[in-house]
N, C-alpha and C positions, 0 to 999 in steps of 0.2 A: 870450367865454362868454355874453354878454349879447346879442348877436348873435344864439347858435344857441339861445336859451331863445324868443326874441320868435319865431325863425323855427318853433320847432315851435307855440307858441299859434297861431300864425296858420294853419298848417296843418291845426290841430284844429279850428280855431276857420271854417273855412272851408266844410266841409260840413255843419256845424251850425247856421252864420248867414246859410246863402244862402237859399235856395225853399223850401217846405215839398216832404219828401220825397214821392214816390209813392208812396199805398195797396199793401198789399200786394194780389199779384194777387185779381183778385174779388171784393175789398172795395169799397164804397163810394163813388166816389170815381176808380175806378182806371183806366185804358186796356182797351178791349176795342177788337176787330176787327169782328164782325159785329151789326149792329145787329139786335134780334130781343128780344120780350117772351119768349122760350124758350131765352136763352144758355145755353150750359155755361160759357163762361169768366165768368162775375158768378154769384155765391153768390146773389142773389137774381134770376137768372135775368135781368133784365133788364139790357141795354147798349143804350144810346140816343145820337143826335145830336141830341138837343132841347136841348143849349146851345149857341149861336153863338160865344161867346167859347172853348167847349173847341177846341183842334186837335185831336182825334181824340174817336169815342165813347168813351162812358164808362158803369160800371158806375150804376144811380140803382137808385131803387122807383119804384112806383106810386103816385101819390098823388089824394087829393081835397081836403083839407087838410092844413094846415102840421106839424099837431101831428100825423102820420102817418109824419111824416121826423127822422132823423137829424138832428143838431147839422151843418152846414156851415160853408163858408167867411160863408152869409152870415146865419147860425143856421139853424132849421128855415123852409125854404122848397118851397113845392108852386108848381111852374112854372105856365103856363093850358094848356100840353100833358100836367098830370097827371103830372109824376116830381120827384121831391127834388133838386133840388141843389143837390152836393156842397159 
């Protein structure tokens, strides 16, 4: 019994403790296709490859300063290409 209890924590416990999940589509954050200050798939219209360390574009803003953006992974940050990232 003690067995099939640790095995379902760990089962719960494993999509919850791994990566942080993906933005929901369009948010902030998220995977987009086409790069373009005029997306439809990003809510704020813009999906960019101005971060090196992303594998695919991603949904950002426009920025000039920091305090223009979103909370991110590395708080509000305005890139020197001008978008927040995530």
């Amino acid at each position: 019994m003690r067995h099939a209890a640790l095995a379902a924590t760990l089962l719960l416990c494993a999509p919850a403790c791994g990566d942080d999940p993906e933005p929901d589509p369009g948010a902030f954050g998220a995977s987009c296709a086409t790069v373009s200050d005029t997306s439809t798939e990003c809510d704020s219209m813009v999906c960019t490859d101005a971060f090196d360390q992303e594998p695919t574009p991603i949904c950002s803003i426009k920025c000039t300063t920091p305090d223009m953006c979103p909370e991110g992974s590395s708080g509000k940050k305005c890139n020197m290409k001008g978008f927040c990232k995530p």
